[in-house]
C-alpha positions as CSV (number, residue, x, y, z in Angstrom):
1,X,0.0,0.0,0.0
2,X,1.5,3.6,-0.9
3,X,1.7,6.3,1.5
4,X,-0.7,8.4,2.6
5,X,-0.7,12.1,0.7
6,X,-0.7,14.8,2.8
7,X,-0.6,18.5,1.7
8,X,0.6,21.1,4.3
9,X,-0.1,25.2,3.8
10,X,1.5,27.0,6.0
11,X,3.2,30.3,5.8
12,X,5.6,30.1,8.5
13,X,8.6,28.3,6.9
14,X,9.8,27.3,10.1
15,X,6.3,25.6,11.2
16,X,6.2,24.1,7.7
17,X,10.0,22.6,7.8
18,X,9.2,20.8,10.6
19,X,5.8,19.5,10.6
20,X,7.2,18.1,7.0
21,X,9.8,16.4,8.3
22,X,7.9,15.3,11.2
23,X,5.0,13.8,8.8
24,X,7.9,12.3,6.3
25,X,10.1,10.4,9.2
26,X,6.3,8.7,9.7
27,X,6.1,7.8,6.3
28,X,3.5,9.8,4.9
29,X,3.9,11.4,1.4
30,X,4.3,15.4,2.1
31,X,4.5,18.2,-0.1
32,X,3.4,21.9,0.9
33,X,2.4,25.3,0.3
34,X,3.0,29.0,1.9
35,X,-0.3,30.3,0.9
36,X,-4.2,29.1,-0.5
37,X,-4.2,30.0,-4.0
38,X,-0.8,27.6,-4.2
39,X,-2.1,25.4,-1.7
40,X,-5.5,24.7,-3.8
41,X,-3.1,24.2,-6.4
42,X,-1.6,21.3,-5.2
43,X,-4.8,20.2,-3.6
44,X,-6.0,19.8,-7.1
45,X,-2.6,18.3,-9.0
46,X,-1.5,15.6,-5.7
47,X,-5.5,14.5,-5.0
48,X,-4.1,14.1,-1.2
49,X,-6.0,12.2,1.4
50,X,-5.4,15.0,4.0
51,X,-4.7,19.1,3.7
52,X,-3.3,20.4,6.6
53,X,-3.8,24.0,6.6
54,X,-3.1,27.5,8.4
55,X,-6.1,29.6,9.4
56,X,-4.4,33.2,8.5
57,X,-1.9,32.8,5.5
58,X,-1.1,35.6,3.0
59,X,-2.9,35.2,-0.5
60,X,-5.5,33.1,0.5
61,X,-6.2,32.1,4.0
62,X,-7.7,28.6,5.3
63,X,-11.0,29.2,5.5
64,X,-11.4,29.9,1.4
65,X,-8.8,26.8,0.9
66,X,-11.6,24.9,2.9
67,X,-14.8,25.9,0.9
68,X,-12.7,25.3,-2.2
69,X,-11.9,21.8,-0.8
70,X,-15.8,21.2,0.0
71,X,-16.6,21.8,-3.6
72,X,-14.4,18.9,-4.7
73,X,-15.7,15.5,-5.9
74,X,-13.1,13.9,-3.8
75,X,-12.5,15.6,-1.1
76,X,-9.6,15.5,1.2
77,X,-9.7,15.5,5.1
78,X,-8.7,19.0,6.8
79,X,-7.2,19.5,9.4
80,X,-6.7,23.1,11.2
81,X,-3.7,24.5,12.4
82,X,-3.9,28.1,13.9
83,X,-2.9,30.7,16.9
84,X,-6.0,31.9,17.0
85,X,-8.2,31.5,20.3
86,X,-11.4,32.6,18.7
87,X,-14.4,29.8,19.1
88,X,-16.2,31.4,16.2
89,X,-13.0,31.0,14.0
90,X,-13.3,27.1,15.1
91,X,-17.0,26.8,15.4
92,X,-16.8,27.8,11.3
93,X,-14.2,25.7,10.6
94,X,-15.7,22.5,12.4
95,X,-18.9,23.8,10.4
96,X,-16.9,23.2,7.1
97,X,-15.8,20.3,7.6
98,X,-12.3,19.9,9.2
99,X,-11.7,16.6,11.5
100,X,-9.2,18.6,14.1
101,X,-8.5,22.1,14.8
102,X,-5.2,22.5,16.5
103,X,-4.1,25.6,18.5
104,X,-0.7,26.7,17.9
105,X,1.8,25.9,19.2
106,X,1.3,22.2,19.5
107,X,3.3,18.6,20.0
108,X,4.4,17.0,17.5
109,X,3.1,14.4,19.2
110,X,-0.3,15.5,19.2
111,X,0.0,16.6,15.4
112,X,0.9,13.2,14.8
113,X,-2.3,11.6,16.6
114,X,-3.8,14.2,15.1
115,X,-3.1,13.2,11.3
116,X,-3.7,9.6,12.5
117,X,-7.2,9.5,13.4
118,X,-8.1,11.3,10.5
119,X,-7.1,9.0,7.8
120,X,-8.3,6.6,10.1
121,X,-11.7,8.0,10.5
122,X,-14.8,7.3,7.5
């Protein structure tokens, strides 16, 4: 069986680096974007099983990214990555769809249980 595709957008490099390494060294198939319009690109060439995603990214932030995604004929699990404390920012994006919405910053431990139980989940 091949490895899961995951696509990551996130604008902080430094976030990005290491939650792709973090997802590779478990054997999942990464590839990422620093903002949504790129990000929906690669959502639409790679087909992946699961988009992580940034909430507030330049050029596209993750709530369009997310009603682009719910538009697709095979769509991907989401899962939400942000700083922000806001319950209506979560409330929306648990209303769109996403199967985890994690506060910044988090373990990688608890990104990795995270990314688990949602390709796990149907």
């Amino acid at each position: 069986m091949s490895a899961k595709k995951i696509v990551v957008i996130e604008d902080d490099r430094e976030i990005s680096n290491t939650v792709q390494t973090v997802l590779k060294s478990a054997g999942y198939d990464v590839s990422a974007a620093t903002n949504g319009n790129d990000g929906r690109k690669l959502i639409m060439s790679s087909e992946p099983d699961l988009v992580l995603t940034d909430m507030m990214m330049p050029r596209m932030g993750g709530f369009p990214v997310l009603e682009f995604i719910n538009d697709l004929d095979k769509r991907p699990k989401v899962i939400m990555m942000t700083a922000n404390e806001g319950s209506r920012h979560k409330a929306y994006a648990e209303m769109l769809g996403v199967v985890d919405y994690l506060r910044k910053p988090f373990a990688m431990e608890v990104l990795l249980e995270s990314v688990s139980r949602a390709l796990n989940s149907d």
